[in-house]
C-alpha positions in Angstrom: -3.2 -22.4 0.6 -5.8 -23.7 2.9 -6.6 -26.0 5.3 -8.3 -29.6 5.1 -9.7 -31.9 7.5 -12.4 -35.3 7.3 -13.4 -38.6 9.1 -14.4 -41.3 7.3 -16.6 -43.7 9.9 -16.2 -47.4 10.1 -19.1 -48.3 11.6 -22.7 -46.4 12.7 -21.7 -45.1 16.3 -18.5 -43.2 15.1 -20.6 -41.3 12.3 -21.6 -39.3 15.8 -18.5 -38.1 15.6 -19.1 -35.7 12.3 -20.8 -33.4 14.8 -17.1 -32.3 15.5 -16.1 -31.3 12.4 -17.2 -27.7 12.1 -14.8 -27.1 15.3 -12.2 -29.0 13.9 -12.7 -26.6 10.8 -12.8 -23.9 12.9 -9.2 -24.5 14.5 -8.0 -23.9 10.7 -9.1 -20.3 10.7 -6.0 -18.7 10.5 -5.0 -21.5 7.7 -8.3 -20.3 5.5 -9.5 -17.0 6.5 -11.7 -16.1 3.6 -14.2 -19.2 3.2 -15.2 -22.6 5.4 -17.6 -25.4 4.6 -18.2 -28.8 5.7 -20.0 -31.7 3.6 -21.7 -34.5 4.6 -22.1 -38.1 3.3 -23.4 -41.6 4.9 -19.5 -42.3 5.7 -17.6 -39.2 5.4 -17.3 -35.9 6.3 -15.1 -33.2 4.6 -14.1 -29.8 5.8 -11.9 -27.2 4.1 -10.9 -23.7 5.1 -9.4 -21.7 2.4 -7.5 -19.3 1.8 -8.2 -17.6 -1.8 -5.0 -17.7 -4.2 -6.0 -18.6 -7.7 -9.8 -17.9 -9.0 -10.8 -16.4 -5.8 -14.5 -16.3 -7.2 -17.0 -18.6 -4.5 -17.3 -21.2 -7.7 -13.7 -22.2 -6.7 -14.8 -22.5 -3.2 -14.2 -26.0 -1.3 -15.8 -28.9 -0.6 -15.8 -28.8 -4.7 -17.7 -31.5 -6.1 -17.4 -32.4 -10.1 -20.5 -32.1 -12.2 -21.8 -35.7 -11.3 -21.6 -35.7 -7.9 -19.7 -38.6 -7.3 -16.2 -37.1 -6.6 -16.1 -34.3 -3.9 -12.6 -32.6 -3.0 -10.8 -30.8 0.0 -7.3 -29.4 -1.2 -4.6 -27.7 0.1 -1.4 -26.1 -1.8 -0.8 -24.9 -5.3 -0.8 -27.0 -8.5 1.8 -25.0 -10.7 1.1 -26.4 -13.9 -2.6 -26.6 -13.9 -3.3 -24.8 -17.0 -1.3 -27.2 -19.0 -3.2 -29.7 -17.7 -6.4 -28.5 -18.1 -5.5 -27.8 -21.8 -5.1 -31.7 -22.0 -8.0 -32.7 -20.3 -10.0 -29.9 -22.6 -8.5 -31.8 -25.6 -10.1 -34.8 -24.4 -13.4 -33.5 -23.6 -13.5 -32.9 -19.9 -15.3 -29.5 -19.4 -14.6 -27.0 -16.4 -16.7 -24.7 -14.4 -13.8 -22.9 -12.3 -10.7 -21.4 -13.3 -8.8 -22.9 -10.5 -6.1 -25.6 -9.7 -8.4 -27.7 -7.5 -11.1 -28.6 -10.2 -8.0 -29.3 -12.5 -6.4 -31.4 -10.0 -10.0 -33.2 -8.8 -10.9 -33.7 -13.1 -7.2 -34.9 -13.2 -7.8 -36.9 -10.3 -11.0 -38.7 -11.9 -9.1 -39.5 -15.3 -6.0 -40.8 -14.0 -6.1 -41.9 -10.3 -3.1 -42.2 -8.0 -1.2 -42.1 -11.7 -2.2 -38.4 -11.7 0.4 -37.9 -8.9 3.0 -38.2 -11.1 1.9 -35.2 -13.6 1.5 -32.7 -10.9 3.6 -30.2 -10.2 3.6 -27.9 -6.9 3.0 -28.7 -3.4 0.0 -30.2 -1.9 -2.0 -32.2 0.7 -5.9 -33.3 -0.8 -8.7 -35.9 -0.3 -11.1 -37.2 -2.6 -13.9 -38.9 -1.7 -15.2 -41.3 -4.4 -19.4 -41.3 -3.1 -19.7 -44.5 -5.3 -17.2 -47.1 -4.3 -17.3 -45.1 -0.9 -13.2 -44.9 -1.1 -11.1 -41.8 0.7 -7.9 -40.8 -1.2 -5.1 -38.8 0.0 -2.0 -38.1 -1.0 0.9 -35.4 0.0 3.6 -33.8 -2.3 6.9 -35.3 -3.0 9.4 -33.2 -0.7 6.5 -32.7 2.6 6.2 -28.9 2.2 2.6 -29.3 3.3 1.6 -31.1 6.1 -1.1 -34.3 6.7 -1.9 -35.8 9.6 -3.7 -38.9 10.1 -5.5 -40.8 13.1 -7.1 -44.1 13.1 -8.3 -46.9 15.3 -10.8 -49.3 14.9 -13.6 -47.0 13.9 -12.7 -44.4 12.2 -9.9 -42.2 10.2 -9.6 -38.5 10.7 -6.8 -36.3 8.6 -6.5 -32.8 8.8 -3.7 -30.2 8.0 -3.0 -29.9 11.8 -3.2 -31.9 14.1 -5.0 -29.1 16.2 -8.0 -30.1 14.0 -7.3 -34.0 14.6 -7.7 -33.3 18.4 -10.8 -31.5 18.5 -12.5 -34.8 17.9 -13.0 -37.3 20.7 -10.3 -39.3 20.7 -7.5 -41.4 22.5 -4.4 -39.0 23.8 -1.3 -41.3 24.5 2.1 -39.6 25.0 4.5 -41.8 22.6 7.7 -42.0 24.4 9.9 -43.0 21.5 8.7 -39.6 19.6 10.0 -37.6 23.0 13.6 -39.4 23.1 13.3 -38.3 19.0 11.9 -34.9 20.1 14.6 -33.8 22.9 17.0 -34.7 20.9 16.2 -33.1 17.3 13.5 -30.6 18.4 10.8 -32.2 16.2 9.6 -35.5 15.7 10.3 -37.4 12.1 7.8 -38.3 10.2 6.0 -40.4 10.2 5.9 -40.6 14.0 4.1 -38.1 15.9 4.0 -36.8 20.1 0.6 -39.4 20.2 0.7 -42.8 19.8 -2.6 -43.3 17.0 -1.5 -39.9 15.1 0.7 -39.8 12.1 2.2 -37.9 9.5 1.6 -39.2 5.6 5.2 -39.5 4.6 6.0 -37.1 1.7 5.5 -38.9 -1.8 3.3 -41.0 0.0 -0.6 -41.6 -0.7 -3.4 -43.8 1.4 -6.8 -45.2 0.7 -9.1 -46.4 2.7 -12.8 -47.4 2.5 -16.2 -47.1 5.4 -14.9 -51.1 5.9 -12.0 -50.4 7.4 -9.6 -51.6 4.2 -6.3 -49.0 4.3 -3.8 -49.2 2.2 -1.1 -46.9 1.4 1.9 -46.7 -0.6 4.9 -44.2 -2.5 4.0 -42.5 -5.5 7.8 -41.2 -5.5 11.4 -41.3 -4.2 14.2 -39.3 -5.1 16.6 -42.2 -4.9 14.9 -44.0 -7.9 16.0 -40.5 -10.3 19.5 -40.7 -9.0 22.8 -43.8 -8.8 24.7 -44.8 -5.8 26.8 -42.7 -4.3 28.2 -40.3 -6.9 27.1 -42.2 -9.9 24.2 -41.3 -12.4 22.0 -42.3 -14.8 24.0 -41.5 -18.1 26.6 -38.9 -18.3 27.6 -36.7 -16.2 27.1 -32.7 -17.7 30.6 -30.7 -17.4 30.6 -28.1 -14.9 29.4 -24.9 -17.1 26.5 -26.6 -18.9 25.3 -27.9 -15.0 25.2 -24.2 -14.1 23.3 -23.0 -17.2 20.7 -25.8 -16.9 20.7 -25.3 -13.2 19.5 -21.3 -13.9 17.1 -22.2 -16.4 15.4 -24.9 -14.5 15.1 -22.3 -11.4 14.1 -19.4 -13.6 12.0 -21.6 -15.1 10.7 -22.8 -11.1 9.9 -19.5 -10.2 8.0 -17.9 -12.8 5.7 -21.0 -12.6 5.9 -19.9 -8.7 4.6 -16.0 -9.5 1.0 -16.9 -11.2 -1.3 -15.7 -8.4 -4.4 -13.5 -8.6 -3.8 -12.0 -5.0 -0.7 -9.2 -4.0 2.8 -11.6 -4.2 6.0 -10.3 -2.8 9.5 -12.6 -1.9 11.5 -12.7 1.6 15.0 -11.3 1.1 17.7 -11.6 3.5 20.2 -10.7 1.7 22.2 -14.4 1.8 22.4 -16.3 -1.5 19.2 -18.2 -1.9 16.1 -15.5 -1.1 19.0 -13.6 -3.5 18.8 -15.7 -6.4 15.2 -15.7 -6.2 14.7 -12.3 -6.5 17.1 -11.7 -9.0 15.3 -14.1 -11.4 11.5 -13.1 -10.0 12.6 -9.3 -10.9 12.2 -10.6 -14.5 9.2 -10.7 -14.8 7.6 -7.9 -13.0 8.9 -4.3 -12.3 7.2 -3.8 -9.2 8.4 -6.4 -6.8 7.9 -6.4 -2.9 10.6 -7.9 -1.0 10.8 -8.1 2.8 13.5 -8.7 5.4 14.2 -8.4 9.3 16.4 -6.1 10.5 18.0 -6.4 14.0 18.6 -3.4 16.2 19.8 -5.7 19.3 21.7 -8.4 17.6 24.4 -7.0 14.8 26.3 -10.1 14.6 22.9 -11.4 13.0 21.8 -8.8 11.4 21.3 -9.3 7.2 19.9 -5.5 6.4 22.7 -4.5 4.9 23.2 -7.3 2.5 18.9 -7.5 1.5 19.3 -3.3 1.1 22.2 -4.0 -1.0 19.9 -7.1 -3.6 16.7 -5.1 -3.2 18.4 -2.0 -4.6 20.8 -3.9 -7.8 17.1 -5.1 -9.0 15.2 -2.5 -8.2 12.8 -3.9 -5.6 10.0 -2.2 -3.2 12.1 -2.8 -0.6 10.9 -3.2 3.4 13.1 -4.1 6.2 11.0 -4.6 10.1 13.3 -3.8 12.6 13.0 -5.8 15.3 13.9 -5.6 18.5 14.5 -8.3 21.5 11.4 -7.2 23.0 9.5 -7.4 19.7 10.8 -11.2 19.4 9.7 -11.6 23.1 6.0 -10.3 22.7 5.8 -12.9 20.1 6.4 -15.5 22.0 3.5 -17.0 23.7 1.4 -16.6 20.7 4.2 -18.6 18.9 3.7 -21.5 21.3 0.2 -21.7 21.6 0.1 -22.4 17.8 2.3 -25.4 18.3 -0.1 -28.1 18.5 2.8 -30.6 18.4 5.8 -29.8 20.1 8.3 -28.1 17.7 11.5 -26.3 19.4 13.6 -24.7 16.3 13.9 -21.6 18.2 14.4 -19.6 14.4 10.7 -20.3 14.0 9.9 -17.1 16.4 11.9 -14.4 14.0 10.1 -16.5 11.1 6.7 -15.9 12.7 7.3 -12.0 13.0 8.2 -11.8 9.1 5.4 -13.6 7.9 3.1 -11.4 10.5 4.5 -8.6 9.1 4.5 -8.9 5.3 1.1 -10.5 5.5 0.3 -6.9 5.9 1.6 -6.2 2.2 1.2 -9.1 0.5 -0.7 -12.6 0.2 1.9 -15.1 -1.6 5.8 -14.8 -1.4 8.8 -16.2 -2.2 11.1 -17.8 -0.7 14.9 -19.5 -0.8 13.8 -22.9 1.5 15.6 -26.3 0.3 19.0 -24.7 -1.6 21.4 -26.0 1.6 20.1 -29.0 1.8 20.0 -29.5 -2.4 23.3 -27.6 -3.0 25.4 -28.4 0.6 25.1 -25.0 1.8 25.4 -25.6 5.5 28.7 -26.4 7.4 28.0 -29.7 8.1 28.6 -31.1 5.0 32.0 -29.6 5.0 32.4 -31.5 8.4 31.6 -34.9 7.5 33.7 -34.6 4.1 36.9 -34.0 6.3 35.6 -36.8 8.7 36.3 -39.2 5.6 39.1 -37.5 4.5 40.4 -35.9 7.8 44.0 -34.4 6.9 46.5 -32.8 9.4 44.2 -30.3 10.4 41.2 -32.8 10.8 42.7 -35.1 12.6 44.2 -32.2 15.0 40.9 -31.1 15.9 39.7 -34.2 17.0 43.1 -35.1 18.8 42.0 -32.1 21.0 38.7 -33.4 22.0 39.3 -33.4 25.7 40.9 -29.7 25.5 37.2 -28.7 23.6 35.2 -30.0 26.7 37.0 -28.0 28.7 36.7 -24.5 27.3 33.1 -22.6 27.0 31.2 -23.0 24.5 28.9 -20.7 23.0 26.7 -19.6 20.3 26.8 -15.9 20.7 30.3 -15.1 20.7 32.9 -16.3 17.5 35.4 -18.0 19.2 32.8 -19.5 21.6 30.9 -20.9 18.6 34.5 -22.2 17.1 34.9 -24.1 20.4 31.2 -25.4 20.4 32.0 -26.6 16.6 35.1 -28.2 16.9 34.2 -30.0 19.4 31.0 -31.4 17.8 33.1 -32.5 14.7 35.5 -34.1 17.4 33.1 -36.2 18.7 31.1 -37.3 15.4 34.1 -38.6 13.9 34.5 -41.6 16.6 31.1 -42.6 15.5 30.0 -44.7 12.8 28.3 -42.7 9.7 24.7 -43.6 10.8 25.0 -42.5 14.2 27.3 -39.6 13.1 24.8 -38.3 10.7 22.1 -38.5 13.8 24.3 -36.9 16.4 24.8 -34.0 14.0 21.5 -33.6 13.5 20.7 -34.0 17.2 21.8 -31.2 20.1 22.0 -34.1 22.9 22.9 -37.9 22.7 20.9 -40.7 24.2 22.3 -40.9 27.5 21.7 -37.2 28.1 17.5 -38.0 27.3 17.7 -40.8 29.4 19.2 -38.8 32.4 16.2 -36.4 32.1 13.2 -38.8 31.5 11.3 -41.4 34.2 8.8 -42.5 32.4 10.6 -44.8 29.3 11.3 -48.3 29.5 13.0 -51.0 27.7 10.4 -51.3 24.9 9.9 -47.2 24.4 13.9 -47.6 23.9 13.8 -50.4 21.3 10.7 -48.4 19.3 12.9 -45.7 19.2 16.5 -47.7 18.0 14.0 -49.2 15.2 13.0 -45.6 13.9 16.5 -44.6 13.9 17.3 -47.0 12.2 14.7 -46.9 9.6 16.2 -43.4 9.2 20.2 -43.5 9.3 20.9 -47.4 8.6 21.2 -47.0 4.9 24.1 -44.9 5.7 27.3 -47.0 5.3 31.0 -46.6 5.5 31.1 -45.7 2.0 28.9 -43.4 1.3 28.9 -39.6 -0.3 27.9 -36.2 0.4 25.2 -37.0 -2.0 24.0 -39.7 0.5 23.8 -36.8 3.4 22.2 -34.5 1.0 19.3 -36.9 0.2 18.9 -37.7 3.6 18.6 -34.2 4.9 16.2 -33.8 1.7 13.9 -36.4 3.6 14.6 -35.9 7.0 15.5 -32.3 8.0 14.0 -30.5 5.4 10.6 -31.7 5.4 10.4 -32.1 9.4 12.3 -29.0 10.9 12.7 -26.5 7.8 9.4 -27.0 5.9 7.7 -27.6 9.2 8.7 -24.3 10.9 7.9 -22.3 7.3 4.1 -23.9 7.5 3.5 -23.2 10.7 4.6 -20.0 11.0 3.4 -18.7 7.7 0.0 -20.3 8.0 -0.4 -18.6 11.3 -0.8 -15.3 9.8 -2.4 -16.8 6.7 0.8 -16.7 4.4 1.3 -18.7 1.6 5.2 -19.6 0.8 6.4 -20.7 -2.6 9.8 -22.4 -2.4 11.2 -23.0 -6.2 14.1 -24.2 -4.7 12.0 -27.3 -4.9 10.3 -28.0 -7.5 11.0 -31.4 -8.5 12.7 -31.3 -11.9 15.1 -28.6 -10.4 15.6 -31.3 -7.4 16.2 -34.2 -9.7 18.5 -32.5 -11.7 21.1 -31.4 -8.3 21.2 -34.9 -7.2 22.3 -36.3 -10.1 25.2 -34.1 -10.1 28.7 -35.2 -8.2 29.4 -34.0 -4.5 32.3 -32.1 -5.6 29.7 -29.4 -8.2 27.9 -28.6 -4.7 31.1 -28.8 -2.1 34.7 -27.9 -3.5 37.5 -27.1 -1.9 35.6 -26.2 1.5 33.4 -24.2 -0.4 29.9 -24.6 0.3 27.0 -24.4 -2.6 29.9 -24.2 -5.3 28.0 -24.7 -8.4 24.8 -22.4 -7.6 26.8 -20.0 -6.7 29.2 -20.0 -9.6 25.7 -20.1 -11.5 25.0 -16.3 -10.3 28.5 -15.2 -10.3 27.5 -12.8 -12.9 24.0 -11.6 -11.7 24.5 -11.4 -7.9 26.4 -8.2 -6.6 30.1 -9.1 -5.8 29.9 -8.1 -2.4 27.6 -11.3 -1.7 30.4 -13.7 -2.4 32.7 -12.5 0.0 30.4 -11.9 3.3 30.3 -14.6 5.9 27.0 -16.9 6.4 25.1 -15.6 8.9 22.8 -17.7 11.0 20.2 -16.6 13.8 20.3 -16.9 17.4 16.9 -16.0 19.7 18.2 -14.5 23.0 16.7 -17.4 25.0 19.2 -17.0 27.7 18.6 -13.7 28.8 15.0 -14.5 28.7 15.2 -17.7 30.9 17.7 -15.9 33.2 14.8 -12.8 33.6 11.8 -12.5 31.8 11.0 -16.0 32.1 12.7 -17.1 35.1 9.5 -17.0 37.4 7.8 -19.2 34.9 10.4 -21.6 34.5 10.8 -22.1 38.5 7.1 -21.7 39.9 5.3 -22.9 36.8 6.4 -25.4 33.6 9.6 -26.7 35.7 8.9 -26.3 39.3 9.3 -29.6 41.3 5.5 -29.9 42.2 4.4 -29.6 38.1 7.3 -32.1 37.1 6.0 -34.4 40.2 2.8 -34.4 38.8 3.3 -34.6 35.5 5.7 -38.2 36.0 7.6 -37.9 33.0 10.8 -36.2 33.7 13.3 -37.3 36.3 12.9 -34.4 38.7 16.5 -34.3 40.0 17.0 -33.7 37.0 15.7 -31.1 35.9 16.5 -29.5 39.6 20.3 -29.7 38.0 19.4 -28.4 34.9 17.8 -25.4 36.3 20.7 -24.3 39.1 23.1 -25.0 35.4 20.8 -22.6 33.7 20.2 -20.2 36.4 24.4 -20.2 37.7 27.2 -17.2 36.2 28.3 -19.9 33.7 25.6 -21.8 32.1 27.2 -22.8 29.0 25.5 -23.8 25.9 22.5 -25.0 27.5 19.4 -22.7 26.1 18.5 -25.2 22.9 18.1 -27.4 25.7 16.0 -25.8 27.9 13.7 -24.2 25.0 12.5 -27.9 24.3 11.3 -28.2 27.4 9.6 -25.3 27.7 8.0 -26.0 24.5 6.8 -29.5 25.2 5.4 -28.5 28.4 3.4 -25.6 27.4 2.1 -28.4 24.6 1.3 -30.8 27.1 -0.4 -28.3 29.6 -2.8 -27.0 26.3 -3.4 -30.4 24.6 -3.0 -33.5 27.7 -4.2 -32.1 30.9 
């Protein structure tokens, strides 16, 4: 795991711009602690920052160039099968000096192409610079679980890891307002849009090329739709139910033992829920001494997991270690958490994710992790929710009948029935809409009049750049349409943007590498094929994986609740944060200033927030504080 940056120039005066790349390097630090280099050619600079996984000898260290000295390589990420494909590239002849993934992938790279992105299997962002046709090629993994940004005007293309690294060259900063509409309402932005108008993100599956002439071209090396039919139909015949669950554990046994080769301390996350569960119980296979770590929490019982991960670690014999955390502990965390944002990114989850990976970074280099099995197998609630909005029944269509008595009554996150309230009347309201714009609005915390209300700065043609992207994004989503259809949409747009996103950042800012086997892509292929009604049955959620572990899992996992996570923004806004919210990020001279937010309203916002009864309102006001701490670090 590593970090990568480069500029290819387009013309003589941007070359000056290579004098910024050993700062842009440097901004990856905490992504690649143990070694950093830049390289220089007539057109193109590289810079890599690693972080030593496999062969952590110096040959393996990046920039690696092959023996001729054409090809040169910055790489980021874990090829899994490397050793079966340097065995085939021995067979024909091809000769290594490292026993590392990134010569394999760079010799792959020089036999095959962009072909070679089909043989690969792991998780990766790389470039390759081709010194004799003068041609930069980059490409990111299939499911986005590493990042790439890219920026390019008329003279020049920069990528990097981070956009952090993007922006310490010189370059244009424009706000794009269709990204904040995306951003207030989602809490991220979607690829391939970012918060500036000239930056992107590389789409996952995706590759581009470009040359010092200014020639770019990119393209999809793979989609998920093209391994799977319409709907609930497949490609051949459907497997019955038991022979889905036995090829389902061997294709995920199979994912994370190809996830355990490392040369460094590795360990898994365990919370104690189903997924980190299954993944220990099959990584315990093949090693009798391994580290799993969870959070405990002393403030918070309704979340806390610690008896469930005590209860996995101890059935397969772990070295077990729970971090008890405290509200202050999450609190101290904080700032540091947003200063690493160098886009704005409000999942509020991130913060207990950023004190886990902190702390078992202190035990181990690698781990494990259960990422991707909701959004493959249907595990959140959601899905439930739009199967009954299809096929509503008496108790569906009471719900939504009492829509109006659900606005009435508080809602809230941190009590049960207040959280019942908050749900039913989400589901109420999505049903009214079409499936598109249902999909979205469950995927969003506000609606678009709500953004509208709070921003001054948008006009008509921010609004129709934004209606375009959504409907890039939802408008395959018709009438008729399966749970299948939701999963592979989440498998594009929430995983790789809010879920993947938040486990990169976080992990990579305590130099953490995370292995997610959940997703490796015959695994992946394999679930979609299979009907809606193997994942969701009956209202129950992740049917066939967990059927699958029925008999290795301990019984007392199948019967506890689901537990999500809940950051105690309110208090803080309402105390420790208060004075920061009102005489700093949202007072009315910083919001005059700034001219993009409609001060009156966030004047009502704040007496909302700040009154006996503020309601559900702290997702809300956590975007803002995140986007304005980005904007005071990165645009004044």
């Amino acid at each position: 795991m590593c970090g990568i940056v480069g500029i290819m120039a387009f013309n003589e005066q941007s070359r000056g711009q290579f004098s910024y790349l050993d700062q842009a390097v440097h901004s990856l630090d905490c992504r690649g602690p143990d070694y950093q280099d830049t390289v220089y050619f007539s057109h193109m600079a590289l810079g890599h920052s690693r972080l030593s996984i496999i062969d952590t000898s110096s040959t393996a260290h990046q920039p690696m160039t092959d023996s001729s000295g054409r090809y040169t390589i910055v790489f980021n990420g874990e090829i899994y099968n490397f050793r079966d494909l340097k065995q085939d590239l021995l067979n024909k002849g091809i000769s290594f000096r490292t026993n590392s993934d990134t010569e394999v992938l760079l010799q792959q790279y020089i036999f095959e192409g962009k072909d070679s992105l089909h043989r690969l299997n792991g998780f990766f962002s790389f470039a390759i610079y081709d010194q004799n046709k003068d041609e930069l090629f980059i490409a990111r993994d299939r499911f986005g679980i590493k990042p790439l940004y890219v920026y390019e005007d008329d003279e020049k293309l920069i990528f990097a890891s981070e956009m952090a690294a993007i922006l310490q060259f010189s370059i244009d900063k424009k706000l794009d307002h269709a990204s904040l509409i995306q951003y207030l309402q989602l809490s991220y932005t979607p690829a391939p849009s970012t918060m500036l108008t000239n930056v992107r993100k590389i789409l996952p599956g995706h590759w581009l090329s470009t040359t010092s002439s200014g020639n770019v071209s990119e393209g999809a090396y793979y989609n998920l739709r093209n391994f799977i039919g319409d709907n609930d139909n497949t490609h051949g015949e459907t497997p019955d139910y038991q022979k889905a669950r036995e090829k389902i554990l061997a294709l995920l046994e199979d994912a994370v033992q190809k996830r355990m080769i490392a040369d460094v301390p590795l360990g898994a996350f365990l919370s104690g829920g189903m997924d980190s569960s299954a993944i220990v119980a099959l990584a315990s296979k093949y090693t009798d001494q391994l580290k799993t770590f969870s959070i405990g929490y002393e403030d918070e019982p309704l979340f806390d997991e610690s008896y469930f991960a005590n209860l996995v670690a101890k059935h397969f014999n772990t070295e077990h270690t729970v971090f008890w955390l405290t509200n202050d502990d999450l609190y101290d965390h904080l700032f540091s958490i947003l200063d690493y944002f160098d886009e704005p990114f409000a999942d509020s989850s991130a913060i207990a994710v950023y004190i886990l990976s902190k702390k078992t970074r202190e035990e181990v280099t690698v781990a494990l992790s259960g990422d991707g099995a909701d959004e493959l197998f249907a595990g959140y609630n959601k899905y439930f929710a739009e199967y009954r909005a299809q096929n509503p029944g008496l108790a569906g269509s009471l719900v939504t009948s009492l829509q109006p008595v659900w606005n009435l009554l508080p809602q809230s996150r941190h009590s049960y029935v207040g959280n019942k309230i908050r749900q039913f009347e989400r589901y109420a309201a999505g049903t009214k809409l079409s499936p598109a714009n249902r999909y979205w609005r469950w995927c969003s915390l506000t609606d678009e009049e709500e953004v509208q209300s709070l921003l001054q700065v948008i006009n008509d043609q921010d609004w129709q750049t934004y209606w375009h992207r959504k409907q890039r994004i939802v408008g395959d989503l018709k009438k008729h349409h399966s749970i299948n259809d939701i999963l592979i949409k989440d498998l594009s747009m929430v995983l790789p943007n809010d879920m993947l996103t938040k486990v990169d950042l976080m992990l990579m800012a305590n130099s953490l590498e995370v292995r997610v086997p959940f997703l490796d892509h015959n695994l992946v292929e394999y679930v979609a094929k299979l009907p809606s009604h193997y994942k969701l049955h009956n209202g129950r959620t992740k049917a066939i994986l967990k059927d699958a572990f029925r008999k290795i899992l301990p019984e007392e996992l199948y019967t506890r609740p689901k537990h999500g996570f809940e950051v105690p923004l309110l208090k803080w806004f309402q105390h420790e944060l208060r004075s920061y919210l009102e005489h700093d990020i949202l007072s009315d001279e910083f919001i005059t200033e700034q001219g993009i937010f409609n001060r009156e309203s966030i004047q009502s916002l704040k007496k909302n927030l700040f009154s006996n009864e503020p309601g559900d309102i702290q997702a809300r006001v956590w975007r803002l504080i995140v986007f304005q701490h980005w904007w005071k670090k990165y645009m004044m």
